[in-house]
Biopython code that builds the backbone (N, CA, C, O; Angstrom):
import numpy as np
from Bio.PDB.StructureBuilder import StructureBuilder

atoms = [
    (1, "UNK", "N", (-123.296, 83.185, 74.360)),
    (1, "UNK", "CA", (-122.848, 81.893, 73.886)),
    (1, "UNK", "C", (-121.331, 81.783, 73.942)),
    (1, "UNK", "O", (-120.811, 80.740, 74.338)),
    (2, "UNK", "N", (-120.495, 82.991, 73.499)),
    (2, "UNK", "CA", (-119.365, 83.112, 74.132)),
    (2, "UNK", "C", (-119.022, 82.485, 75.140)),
    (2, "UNK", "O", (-118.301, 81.487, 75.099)),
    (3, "UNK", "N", (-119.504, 83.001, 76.201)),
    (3, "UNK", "CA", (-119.171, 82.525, 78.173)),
    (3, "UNK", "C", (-118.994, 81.077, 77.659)),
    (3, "UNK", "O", (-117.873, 80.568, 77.687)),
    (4, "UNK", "N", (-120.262, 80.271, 77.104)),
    (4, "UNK", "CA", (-120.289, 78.772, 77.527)),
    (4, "UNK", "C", (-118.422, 78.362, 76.148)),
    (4, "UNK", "O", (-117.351, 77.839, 76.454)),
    (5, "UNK", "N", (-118.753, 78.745, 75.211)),
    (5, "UNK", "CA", (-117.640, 78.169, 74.440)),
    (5, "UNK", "C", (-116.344, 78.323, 75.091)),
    (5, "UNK", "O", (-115.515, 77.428, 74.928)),
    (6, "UNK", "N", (-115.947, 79.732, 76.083)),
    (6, "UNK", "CA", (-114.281, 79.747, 76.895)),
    (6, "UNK", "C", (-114.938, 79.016, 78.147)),
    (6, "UNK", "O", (-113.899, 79.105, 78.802)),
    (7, "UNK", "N", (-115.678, 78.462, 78.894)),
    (7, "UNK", "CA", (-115.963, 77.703, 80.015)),
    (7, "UNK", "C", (-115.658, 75.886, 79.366)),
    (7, "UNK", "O", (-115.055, 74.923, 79.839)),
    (8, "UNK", "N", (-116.275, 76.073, 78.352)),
    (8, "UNK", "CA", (-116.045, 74.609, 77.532)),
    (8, "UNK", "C", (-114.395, 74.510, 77.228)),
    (8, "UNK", "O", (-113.856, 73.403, 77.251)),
    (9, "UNK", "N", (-113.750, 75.526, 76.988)),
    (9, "UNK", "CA", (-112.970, 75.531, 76.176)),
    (9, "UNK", "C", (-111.593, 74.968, 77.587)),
    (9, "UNK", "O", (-110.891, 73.975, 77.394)),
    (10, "UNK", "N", (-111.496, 75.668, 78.639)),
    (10, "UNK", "CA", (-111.127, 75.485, 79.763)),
    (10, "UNK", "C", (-111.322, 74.032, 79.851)),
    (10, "UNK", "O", (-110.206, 73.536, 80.000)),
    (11, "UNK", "N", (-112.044, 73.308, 79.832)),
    (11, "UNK", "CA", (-112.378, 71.830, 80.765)),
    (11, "UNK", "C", (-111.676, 71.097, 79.096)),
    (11, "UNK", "O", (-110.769, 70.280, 79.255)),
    (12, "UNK", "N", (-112.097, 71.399, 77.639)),
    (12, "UNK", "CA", (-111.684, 70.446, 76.942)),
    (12, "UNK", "C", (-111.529, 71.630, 75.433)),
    (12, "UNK", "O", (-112.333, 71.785, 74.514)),
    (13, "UNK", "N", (-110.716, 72.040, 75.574)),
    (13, "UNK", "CA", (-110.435, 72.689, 74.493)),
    (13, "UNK", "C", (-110.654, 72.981, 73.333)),
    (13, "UNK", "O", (-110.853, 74.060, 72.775)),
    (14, "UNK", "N", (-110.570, 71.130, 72.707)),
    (14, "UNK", "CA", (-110.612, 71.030, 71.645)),
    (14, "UNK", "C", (-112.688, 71.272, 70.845)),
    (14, "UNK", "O", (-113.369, 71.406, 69.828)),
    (15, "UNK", "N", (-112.693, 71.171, 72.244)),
    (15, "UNK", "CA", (-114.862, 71.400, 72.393)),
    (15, "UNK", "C", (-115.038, 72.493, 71.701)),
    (15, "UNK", "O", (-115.546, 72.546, 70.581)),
    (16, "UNK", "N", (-114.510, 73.660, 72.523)),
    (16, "UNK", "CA", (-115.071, 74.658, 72.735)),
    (16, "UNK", "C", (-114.487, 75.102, 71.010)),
    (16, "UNK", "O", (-115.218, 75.488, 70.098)),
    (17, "UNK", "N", (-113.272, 74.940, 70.961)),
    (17, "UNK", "CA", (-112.987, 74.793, 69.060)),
    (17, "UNK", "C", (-113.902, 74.611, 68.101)),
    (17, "UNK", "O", (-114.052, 75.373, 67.147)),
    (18, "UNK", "N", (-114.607, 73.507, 68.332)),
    (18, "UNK", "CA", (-115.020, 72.905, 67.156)),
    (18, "UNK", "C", (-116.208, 73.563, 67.129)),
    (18, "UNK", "O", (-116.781, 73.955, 66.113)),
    (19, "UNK", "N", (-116.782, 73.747, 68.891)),
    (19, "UNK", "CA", (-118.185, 74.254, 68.485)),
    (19, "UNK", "C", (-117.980, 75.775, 67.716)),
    (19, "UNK", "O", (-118.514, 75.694, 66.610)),
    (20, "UNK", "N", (-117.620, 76.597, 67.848)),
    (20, "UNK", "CA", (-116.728, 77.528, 67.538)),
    (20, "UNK", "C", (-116.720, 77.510, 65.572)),
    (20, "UNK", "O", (-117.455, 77.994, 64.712)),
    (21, "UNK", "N", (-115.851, 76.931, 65.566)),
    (21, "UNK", "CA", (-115.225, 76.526, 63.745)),
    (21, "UNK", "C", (-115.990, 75.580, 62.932)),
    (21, "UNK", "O", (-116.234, 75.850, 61.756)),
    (22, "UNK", "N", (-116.481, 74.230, 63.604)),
    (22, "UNK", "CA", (-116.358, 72.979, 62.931)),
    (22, "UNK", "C", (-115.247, 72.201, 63.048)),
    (22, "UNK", "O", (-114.619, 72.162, 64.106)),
    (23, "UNK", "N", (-114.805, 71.332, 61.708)),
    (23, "UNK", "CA", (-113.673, 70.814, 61.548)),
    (23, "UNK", "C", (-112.764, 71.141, 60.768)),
    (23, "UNK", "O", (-112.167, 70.428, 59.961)),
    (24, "UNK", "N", (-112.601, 72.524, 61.052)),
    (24, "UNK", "CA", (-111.561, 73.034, 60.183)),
    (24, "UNK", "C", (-109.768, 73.326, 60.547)),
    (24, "UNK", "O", (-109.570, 72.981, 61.712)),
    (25, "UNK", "N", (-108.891, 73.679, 60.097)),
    (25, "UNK", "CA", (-107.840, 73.615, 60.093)),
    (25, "UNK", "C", (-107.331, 73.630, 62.089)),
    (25, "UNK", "O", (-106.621, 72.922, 62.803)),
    (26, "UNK", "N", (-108.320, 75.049, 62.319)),
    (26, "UNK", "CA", (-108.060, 75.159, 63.828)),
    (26, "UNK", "C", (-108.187, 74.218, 64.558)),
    (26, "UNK", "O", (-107.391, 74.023, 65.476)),
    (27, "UNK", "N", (-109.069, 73.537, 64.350)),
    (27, "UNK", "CA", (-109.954, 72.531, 65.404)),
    (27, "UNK", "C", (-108.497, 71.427, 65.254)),
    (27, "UNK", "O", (-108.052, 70.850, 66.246)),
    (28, "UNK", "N", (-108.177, 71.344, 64.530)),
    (28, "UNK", "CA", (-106.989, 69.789, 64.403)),
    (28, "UNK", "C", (-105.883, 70.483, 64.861)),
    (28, "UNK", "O", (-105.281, 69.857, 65.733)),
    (29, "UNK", "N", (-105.381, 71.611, 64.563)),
    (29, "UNK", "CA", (-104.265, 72.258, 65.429)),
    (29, "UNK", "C", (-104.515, 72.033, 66.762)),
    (29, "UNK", "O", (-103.610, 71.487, 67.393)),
    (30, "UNK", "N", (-105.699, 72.374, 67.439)),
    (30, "UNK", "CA", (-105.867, 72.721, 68.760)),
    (30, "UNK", "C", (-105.572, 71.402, 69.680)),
    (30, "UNK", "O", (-104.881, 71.270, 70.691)),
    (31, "UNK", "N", (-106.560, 70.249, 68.750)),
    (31, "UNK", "CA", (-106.139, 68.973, 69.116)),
    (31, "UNK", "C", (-104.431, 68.434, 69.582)),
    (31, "UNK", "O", (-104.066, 67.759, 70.545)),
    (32, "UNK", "N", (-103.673, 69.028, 68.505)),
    (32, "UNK", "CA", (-102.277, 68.733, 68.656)),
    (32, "UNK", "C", (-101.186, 69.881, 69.539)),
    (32, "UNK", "O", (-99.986, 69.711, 69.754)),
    (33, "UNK", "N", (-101.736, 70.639, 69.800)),
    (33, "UNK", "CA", (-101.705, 71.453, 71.427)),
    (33, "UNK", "C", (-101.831, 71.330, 72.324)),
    (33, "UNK", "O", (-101.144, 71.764, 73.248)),
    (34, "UNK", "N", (-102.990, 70.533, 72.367)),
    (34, "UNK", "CA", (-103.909, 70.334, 74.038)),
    (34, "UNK", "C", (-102.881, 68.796, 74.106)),
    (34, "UNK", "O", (-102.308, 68.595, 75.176)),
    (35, "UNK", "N", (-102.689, 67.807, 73.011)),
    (35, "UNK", "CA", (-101.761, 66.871, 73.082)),
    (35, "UNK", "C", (-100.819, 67.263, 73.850)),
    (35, "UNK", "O", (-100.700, 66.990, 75.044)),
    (36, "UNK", "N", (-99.727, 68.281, 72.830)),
    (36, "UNK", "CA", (-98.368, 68.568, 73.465)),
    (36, "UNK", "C", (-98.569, 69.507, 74.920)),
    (36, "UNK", "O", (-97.576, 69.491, 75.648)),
    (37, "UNK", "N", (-99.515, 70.159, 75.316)),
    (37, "UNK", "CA", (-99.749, 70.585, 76.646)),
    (37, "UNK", "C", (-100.925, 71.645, 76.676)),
    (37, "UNK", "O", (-101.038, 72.662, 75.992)),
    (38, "UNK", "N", (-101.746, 71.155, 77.618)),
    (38, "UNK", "CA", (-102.632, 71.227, 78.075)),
    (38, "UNK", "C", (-102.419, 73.199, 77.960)),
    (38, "UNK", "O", (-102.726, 73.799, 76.930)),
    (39, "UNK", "N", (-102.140, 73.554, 78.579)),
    (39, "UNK", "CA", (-102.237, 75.286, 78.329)),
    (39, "UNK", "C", (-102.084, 75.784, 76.837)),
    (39, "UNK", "O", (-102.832, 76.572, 76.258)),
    (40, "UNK", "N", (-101.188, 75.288, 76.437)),
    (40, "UNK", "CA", (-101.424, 75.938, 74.867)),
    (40, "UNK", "C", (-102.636, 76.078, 74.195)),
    (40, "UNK", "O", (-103.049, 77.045, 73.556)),
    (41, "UNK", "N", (-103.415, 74.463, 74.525)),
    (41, "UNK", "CA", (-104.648, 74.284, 74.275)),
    (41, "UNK", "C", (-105.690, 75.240, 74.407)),
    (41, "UNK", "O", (-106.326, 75.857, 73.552)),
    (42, "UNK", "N", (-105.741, 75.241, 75.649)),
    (42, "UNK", "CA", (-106.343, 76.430, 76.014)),
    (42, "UNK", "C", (-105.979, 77.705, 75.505)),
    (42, "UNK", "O", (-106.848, 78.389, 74.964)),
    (43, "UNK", "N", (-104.877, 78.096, 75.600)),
    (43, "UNK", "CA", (-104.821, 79.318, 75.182)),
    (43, "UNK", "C", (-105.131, 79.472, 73.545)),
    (43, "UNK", "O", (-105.323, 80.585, 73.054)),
    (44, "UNK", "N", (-105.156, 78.417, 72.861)),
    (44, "UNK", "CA", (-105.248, 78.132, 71.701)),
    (44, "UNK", "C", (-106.823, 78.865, 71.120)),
    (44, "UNK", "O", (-107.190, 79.757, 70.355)),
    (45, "UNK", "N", (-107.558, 77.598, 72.252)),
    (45, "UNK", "CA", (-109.300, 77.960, 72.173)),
    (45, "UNK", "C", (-109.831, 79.292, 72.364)),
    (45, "UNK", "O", (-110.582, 80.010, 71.705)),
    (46, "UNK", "N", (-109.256, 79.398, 73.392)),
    (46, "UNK", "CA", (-110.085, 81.249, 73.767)),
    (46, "UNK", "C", (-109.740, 81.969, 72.529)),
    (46, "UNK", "O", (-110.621, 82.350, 71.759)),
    (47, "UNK", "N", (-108.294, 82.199, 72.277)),
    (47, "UNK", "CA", (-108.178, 83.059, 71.428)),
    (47, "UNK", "C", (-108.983, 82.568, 70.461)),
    (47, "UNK", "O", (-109.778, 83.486, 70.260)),
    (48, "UNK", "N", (-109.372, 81.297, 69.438)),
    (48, "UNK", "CA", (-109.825, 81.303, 68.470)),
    (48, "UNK", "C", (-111.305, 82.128, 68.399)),
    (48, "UNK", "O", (-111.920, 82.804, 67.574)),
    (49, "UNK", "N", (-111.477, 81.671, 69.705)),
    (49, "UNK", "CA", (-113.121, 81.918, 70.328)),
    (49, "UNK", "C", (-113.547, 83.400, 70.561)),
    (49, "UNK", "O", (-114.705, 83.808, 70.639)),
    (50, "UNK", "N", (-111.967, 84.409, 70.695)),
    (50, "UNK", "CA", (-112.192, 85.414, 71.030)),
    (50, "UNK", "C", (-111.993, 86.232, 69.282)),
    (50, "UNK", "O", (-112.217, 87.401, 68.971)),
    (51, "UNK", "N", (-111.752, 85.667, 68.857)),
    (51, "UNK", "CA", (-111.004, 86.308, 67.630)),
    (51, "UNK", "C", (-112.083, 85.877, 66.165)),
    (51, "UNK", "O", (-111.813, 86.441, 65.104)),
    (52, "UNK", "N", (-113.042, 85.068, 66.198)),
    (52, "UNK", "CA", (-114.168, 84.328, 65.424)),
    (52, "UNK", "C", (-115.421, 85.087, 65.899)),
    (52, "UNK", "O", (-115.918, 84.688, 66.952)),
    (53, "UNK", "N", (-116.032, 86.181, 65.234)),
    (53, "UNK", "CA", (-116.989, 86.503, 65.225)),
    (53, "UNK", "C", (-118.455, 86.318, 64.211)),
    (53, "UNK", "O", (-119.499, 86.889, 64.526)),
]
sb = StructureBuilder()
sb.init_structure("model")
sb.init_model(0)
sb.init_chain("A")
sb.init_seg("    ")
for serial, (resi, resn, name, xyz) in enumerate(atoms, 1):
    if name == "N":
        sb.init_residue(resn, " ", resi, " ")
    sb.init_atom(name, np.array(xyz, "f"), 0.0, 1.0, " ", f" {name:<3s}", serial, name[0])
structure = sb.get_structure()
């Protein structure tokens, strides 16, 4: 389930977040990342995704 959340997370970041967390603190950060640029975003998601077990 991993694979699909960093494949999601790649195309829309803030996705692969939420499915991930919900709507919690991360998920609205990530939003205002992927805003200010698109890679942060991403790099934002994986890590959350990699780091949320």
């Amino acid at each position: 389930m991993d694979i699909l959340r960093i494949i999601l997370s790649v195309i829309l970041p803030p996705l692969g977040v939420f499915l991930q967390v919900g709507l919690r603190g991360e998920f609205w950060l990530n939003i205002l990342l992927t805003l200010l640029g698109y890679i942060p975003g991403i790099i934002h998601a994986v890590w959350v995704i990699a780091r949320e077990e």
